[in-house]
C-alpha positions as CSV (number, residue, x, y, z in Angstrom):
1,X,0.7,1.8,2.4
2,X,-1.2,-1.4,3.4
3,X,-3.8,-1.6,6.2
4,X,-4.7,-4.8,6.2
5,X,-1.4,-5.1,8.5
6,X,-4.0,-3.6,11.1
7,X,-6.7,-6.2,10.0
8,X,-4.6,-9.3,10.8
9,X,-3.0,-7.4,14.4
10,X,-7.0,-7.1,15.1
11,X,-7.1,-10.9,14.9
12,X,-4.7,-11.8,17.3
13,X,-5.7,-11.7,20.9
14,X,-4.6,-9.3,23.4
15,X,-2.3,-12.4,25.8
16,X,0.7,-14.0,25.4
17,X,0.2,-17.5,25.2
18,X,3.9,-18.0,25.2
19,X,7.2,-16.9,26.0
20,X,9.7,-16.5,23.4
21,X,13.1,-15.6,23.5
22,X,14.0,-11.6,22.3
23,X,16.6,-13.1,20.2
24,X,14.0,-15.2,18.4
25,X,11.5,-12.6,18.5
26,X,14.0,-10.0,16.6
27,X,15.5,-13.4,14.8
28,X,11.7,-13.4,13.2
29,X,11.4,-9.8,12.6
30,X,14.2,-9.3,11.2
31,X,13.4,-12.0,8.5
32,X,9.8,-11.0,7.6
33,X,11.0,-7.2,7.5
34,X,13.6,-8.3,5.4
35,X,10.5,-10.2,3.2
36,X,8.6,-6.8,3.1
37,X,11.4,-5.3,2.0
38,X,11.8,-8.0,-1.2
39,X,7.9,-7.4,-1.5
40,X,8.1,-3.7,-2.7
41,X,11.2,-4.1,-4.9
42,X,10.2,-6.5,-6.4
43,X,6.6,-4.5,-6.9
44,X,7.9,-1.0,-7.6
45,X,11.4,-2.0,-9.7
46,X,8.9,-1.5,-13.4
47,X,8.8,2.2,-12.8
48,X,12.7,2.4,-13.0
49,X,12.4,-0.3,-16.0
50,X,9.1,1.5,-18.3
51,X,11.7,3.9,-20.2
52,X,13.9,1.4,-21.3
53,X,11.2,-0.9,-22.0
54,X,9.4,1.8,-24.2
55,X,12.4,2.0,-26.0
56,X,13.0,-1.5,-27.0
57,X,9.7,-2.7,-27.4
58,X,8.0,0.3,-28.7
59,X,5.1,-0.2,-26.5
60,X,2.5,2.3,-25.7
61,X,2.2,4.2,-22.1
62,X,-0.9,2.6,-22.0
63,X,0.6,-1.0,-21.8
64,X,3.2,-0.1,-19.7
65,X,1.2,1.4,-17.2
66,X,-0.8,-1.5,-16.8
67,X,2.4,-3.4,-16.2
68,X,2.2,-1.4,-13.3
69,X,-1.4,-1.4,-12.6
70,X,-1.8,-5.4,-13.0
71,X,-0.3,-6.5,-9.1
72,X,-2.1,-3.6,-7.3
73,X,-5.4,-5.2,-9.1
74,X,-4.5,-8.7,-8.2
75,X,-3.6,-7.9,-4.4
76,X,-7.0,-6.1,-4.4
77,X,-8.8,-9.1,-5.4
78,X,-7.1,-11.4,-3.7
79,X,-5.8,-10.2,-0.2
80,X,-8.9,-11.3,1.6
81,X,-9.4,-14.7,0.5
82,X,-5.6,-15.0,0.2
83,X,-5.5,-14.1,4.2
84,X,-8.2,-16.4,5.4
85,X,-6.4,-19.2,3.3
86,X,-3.2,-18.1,5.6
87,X,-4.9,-18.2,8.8
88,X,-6.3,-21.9,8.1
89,X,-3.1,-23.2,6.5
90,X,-0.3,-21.8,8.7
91,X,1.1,-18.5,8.6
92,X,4.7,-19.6,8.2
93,X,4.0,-22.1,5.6
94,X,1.7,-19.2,3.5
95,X,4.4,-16.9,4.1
96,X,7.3,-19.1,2.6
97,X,5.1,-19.8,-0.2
98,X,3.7,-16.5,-0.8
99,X,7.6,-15.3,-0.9
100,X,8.8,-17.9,-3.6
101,X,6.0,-16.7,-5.7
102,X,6.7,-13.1,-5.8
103,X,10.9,-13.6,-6.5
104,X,9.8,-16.4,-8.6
105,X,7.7,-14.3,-10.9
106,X,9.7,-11.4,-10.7
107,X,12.7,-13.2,-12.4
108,X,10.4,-14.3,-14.6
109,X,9.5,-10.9,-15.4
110,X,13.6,-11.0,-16.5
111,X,13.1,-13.9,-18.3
112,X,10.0,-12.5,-20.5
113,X,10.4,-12.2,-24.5
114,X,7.1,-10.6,-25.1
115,X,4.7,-8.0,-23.6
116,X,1.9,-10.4,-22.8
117,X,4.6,-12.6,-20.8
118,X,6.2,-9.7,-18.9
119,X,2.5,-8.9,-17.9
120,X,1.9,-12.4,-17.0
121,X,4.5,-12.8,-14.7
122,X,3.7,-9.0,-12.9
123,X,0.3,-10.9,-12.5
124,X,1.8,-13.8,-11.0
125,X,4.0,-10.9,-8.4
126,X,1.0,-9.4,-7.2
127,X,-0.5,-13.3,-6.8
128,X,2.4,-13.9,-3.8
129,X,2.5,-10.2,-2.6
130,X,-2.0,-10.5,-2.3
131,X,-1.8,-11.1,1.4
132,X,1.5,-10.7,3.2
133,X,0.9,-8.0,5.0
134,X,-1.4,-9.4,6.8
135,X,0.1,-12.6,7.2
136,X,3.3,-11.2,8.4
137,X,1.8,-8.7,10.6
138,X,-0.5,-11.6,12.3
139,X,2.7,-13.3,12.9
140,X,4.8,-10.6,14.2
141,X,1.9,-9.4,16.7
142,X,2.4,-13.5,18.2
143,X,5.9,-13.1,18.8
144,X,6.4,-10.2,20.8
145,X,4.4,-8.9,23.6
146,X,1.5,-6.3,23.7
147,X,3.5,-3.6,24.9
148,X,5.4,-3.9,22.0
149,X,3.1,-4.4,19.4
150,X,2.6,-1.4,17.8
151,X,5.7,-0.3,17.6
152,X,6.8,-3.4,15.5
153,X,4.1,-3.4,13.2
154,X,4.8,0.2,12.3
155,X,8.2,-0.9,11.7
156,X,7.5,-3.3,9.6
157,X,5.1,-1.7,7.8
158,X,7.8,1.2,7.0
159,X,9.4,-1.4,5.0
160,X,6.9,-0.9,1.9
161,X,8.1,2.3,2.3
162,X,11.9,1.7,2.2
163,X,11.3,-0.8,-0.5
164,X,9.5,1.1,-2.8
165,X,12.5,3.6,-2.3
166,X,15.2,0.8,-2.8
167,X,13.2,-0.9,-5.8
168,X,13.1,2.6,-7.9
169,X,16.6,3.7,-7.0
170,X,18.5,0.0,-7.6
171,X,16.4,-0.9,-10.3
172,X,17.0,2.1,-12.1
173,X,21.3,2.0,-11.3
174,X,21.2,-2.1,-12.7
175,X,19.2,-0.8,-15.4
176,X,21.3,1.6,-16.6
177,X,24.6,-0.6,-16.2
178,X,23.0,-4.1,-17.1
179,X,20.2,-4.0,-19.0
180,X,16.5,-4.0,-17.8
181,X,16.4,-8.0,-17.2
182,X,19.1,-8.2,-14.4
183,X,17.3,-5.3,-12.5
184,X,14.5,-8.2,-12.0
185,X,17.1,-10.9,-11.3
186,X,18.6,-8.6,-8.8
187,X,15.3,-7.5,-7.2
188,X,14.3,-11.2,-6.8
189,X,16.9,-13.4,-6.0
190,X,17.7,-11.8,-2.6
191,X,14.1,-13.0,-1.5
192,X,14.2,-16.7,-2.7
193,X,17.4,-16.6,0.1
194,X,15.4,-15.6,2.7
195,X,12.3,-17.9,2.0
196,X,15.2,-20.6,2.0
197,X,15.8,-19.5,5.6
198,X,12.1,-18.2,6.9
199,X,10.8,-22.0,7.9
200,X,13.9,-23.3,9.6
201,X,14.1,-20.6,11.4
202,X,10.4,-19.3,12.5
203,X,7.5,-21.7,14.1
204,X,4.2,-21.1,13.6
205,X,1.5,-21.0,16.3
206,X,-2.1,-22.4,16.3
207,X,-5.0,-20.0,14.9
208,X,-7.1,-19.0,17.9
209,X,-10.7,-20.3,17.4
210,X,-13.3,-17.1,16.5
211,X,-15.6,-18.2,18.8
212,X,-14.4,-20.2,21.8
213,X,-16.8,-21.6,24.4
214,X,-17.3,-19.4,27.2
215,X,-15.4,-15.8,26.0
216,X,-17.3,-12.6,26.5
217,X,-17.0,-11.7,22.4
218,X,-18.3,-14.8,21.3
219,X,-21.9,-13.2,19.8
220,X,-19.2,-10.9,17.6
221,X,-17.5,-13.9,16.3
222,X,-20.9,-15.2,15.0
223,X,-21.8,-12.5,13.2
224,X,-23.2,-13.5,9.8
225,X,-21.6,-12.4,6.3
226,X,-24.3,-10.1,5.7
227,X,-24.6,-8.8,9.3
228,X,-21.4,-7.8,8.8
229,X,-21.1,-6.3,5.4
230,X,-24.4,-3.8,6.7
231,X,-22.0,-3.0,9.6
232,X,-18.9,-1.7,7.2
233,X,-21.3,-0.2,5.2
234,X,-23.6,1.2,7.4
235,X,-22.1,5.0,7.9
236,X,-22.1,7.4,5.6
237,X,-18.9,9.1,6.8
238,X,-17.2,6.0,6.5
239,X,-18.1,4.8,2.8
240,X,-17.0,8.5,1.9
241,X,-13.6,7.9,3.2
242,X,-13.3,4.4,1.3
243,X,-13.9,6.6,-1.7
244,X,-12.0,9.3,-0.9
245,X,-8.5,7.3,0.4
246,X,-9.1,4.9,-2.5
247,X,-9.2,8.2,-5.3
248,X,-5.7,9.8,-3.0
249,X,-4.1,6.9,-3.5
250,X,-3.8,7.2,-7.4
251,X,-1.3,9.7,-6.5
252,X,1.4,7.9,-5.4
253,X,1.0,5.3,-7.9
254,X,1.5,7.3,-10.6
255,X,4.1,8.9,-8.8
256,X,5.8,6.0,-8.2
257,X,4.9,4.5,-11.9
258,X,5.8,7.8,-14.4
259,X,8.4,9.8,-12.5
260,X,11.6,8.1,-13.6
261,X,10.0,8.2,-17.2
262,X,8.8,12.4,-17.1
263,X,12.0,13.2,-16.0
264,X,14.1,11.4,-18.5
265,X,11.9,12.6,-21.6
266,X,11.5,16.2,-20.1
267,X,14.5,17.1,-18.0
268,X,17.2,15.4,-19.9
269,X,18.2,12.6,-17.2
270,X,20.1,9.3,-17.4
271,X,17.7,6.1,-16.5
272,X,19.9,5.9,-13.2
273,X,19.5,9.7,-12.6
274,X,15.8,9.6,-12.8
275,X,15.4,6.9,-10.7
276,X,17.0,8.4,-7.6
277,X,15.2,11.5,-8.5
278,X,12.2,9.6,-8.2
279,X,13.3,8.2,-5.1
280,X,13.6,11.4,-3.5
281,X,9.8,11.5,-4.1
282,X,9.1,8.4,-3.1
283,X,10.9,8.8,0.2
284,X,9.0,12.3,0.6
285,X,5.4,10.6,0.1
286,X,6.4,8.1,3.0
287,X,7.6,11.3,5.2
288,X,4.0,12.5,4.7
289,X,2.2,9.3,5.9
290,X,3.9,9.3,8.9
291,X,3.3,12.5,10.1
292,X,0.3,13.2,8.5
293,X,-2.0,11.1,10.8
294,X,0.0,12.7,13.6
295,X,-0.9,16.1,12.2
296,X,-4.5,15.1,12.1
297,X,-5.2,13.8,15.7
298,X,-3.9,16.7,16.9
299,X,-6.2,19.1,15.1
300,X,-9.0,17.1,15.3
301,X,-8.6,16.9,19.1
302,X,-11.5,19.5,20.1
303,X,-12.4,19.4,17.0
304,X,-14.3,15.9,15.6
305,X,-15.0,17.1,11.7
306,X,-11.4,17.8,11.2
307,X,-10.8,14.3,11.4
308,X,-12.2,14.1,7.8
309,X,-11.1,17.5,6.9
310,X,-7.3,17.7,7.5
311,X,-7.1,14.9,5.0
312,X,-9.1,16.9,2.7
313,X,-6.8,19.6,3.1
314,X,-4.1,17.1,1.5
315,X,-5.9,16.0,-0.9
316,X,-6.1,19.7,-2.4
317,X,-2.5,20.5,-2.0
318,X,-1.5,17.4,-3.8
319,X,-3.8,18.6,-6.3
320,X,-2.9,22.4,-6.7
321,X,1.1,21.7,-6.2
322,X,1.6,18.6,-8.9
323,X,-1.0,20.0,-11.6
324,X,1.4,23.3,-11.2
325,X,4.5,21.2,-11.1
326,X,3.8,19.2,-14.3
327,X,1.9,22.0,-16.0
328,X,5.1,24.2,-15.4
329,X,8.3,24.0,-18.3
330,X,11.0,21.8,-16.8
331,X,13.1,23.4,-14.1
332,X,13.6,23.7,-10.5
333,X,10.4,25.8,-9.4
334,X,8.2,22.6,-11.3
335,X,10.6,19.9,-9.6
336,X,10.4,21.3,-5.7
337,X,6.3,21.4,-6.5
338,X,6.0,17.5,-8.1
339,X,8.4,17.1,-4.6
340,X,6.3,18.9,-2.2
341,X,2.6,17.3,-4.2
342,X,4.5,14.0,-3.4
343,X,4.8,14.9,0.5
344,X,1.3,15.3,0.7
345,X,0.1,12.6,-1.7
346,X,0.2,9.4,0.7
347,X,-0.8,11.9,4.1
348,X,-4.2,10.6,4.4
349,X,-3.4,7.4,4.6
350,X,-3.5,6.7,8.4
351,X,-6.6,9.2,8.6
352,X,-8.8,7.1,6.1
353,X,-8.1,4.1,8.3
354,X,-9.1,5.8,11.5
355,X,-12.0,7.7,10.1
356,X,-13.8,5.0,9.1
357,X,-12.8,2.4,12.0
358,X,-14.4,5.7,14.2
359,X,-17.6,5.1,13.2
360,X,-18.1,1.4,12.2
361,X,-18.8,-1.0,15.3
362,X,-15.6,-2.3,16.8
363,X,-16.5,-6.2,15.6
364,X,-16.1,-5.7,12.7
365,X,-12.9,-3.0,12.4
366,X,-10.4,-5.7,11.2
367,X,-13.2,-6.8,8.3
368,X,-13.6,-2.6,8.0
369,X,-9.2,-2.3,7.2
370,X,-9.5,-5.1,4.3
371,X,-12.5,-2.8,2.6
372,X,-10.0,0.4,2.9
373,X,-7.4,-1.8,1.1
374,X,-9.7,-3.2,-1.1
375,X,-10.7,0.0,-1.8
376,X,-7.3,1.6,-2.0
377,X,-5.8,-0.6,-4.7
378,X,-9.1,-0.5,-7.0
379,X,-10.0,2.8,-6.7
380,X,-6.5,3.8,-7.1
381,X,-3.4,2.1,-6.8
382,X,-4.3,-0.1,-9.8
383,X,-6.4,2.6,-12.1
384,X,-3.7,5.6,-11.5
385,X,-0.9,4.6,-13.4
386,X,-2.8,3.4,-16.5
387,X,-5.5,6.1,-16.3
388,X,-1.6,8.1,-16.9
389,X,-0.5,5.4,-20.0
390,X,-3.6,6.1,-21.4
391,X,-3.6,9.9,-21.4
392,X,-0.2,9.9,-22.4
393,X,-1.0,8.2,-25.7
394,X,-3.5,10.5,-26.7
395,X,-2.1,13.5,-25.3
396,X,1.3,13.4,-24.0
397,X,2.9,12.0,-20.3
398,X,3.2,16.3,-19.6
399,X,-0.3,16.4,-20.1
400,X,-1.5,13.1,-18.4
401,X,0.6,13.9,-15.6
402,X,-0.9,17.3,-15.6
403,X,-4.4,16.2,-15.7
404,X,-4.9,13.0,-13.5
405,X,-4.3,15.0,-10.3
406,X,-7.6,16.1,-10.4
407,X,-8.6,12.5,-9.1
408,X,-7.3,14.1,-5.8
409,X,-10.3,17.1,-6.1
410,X,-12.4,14.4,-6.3
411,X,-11.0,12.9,-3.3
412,X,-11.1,16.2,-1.4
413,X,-14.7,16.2,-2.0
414,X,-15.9,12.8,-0.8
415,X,-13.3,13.5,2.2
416,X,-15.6,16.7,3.5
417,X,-18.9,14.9,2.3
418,X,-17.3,12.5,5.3
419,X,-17.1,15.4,7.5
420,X,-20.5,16.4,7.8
421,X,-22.1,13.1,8.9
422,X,-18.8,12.2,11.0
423,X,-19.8,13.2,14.6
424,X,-23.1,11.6,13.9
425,X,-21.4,8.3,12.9
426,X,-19.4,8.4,15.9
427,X,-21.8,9.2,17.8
428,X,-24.3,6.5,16.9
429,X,-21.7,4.2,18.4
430,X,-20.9,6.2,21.5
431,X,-24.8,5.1,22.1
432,X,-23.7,1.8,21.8
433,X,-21.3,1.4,24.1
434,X,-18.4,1.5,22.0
435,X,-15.6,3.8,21.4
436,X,-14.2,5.1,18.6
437,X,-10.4,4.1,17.7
């Protein structure tokens, strides 16, 4: 669930300026997989740990959900100046430090005596996790050749997926056998290893200059800061689907965040219990990302406007199925709808991403993938799950649970407010000379 991965691949140019080894090349993604992987446990193990920690420190949803919220805000703030700090430094060297930081700080979330500490150190999490992605992605899309390119980067982007998975389901299991503070000691150590190992084992490259003497796309390179911020903003299609992906995307947060908590308090379950059940949901809203953009290329084929209404189709089923879900009394009619709103909660992710690199001018697409996860971890990744805390105090987790999918109505409606000035985006570039993604 984080596009800048395309951002940084958009940087890196289409040669091979060397020839490396297959065995290194898989050497290197095996290790910075392996780093995603530690990433999103050590982001997504608090939703397996927020029942326990309501219990022993009496805190209110409200706190805990921003235990959740705090790294998605701090990765939204920070990837972008985080990833041209990268690029200038060294990727390898940002990467090794950027991994000490997140196992670091998620020990320390172990280590934590008080509320304001544990939320400290989830702070500090989101700090090393800001720009990985793209970092990691930049450095894979080096090693191995064009050919290959996009097939490793969707691999190694499915690790946020297999980590979130992994960080709900282990964290809940140690947890429930060892106490909440070894589930962070167990989600972070593993990492700190592989940092050990990353810089003996991976060499960096130089950064390719943006505007060398004598290339073709110099003029693009050159672009201004402002020049560039009127291009990303300039269609209207496209700042609808910033809104739009950024609103959908407060469905899998709280997902992610309040499952293994609603089904402890309202279907009876264990803390390890919930948290596989919740991993079943997890595992479904990664199903439906990576067919969902499928799904929509197909059907928007002959027809343009359903590139921005096939996600607004998902939006409203993740709306109708997990309001009737959560509204429903516990039982296994509500459970296969909170699974099947959890399918379609993450769906639109790949559309967002291609609607609005469609219609924005291919200099500045890279620039264009940071705004949609900018956009996608304010609007909604770090508001969702405490927009649920907070409900909850006032009104109950059933209720909050019940009532925030409506963010995804909203959602639906910017995502067909997209549709009507789409062909006219895309076509203004046509025009141009460009063409769409």
């Amino acid at each position: 669930m984080n596009p800048s991965v395309s951002a940084a691949a958009a940087h890196v140019p289409s040669h091979d300026p060397v020839r490396l080894s297959r065995f290194y090349a898989w050497a290197v993604f095996a290790l910075t997989f392996g780093l995603m992987l530690s990433d999103y446990l050590s982001r997504q193990v608090i939703g397996a740990v927020i029942p326990v920690l309501k219990l022993e420190w009496g805190l209110l949803d409200s706190q805990l959900g921003m235990l959740v919220s705090v790294v998605a805000l701090v990765v939204g703030l920070l990837t972008v100046p985080i990833s041209l700090i990268a690029d200038r430094w060294g990727r390898v060297k940002s990467i090794t430090v950027m991994a000490f930081v997140w196992c670091l700080a998620t020990i320390a979330c172990g280590l934590a005596q008080s509320y304001g500490q544990l939320l400290v150190a989830r702070a500090f999490v989101g700090l090393g996790e800001a720009a990985y992605g793209a970092a990691g992605a930049a450095l894979l899309a080096h090693v191995f050749p064009a050919r290959q390119r996009a097939a490793v980067l969707g691999a190694f982007l499915s690790a946020s997926l297999f980590g979130s998975v992994l960080g709900v389901v282990l964290g809940g299991a140690v947890a429930a056998q060892s106490g909440w503070r070894m589930a962070f000691f167990v989600v972070g150590a593993p990492g700190l290893v592989l940092a050990l190992i990353y810089p003996f084992v991976v060499r960096d490259y130089k950064t390719v200059e943006f505007a060398p003497q004598g290339k073709g796309n110099a003029a693009t390179a050159r672009l201004s800061l402002a020049r560039m911020a009127r291009e990303v903003f300039a269609a209207r299609s496209g700042n609808f689907a910033y809104l739009a992906s950024g609103l959908q995307m407060a469905m899998p947060a709280m997902l992610i965040a309040w499952l293994p908590t609603y089904f402890i308090r309202f279907y009876g379950m264990d803390v390890k219990k919930a948290a596989l059940m919740a991993g079943v949901a997890v595992l479904a809203a990664g199903v439906g990302m990576i067919f969902g953009g499928g799904m929509a290329d197909r059907l928007s084929a002959r027809h343009p406007r359903r590139r921005a209404l096939v996600p607004a189709v998902y939006s409203v089923l993740t709306a109708v199925t997990l309001i009737a879900g959560f509204a429903l009394p516990p039982g296994p009619l509500g459970l296969g709808l909170i699974f099947l709103g959890a399918l379609f909660a993450a769906a639109q992710g790949g559309c967002s991403t291609a609607l609005a690199c469609d219609v924005t001018h291919p200099g500045v697409r890279a620039t264009v993938t940071a705004t949609m996860t900018l956009a996608n971890n304010l609007l909604g990744l770090a508001p969702g799950p405490i927009i649920v805390g907070m409900l909850s105090d006032t009104f109950g987790l059933k209720v909050a649970l019940t009532l925030t999918p409506v963010l995804a109505l909203a959602a639906a409606v910017f995502f067909v407010l997209a549709s009507r000035s789409y062909e006219r985006d895309t076509g203004r570039h046509l025009i141009d000379g460009a063409q769409p993604a």
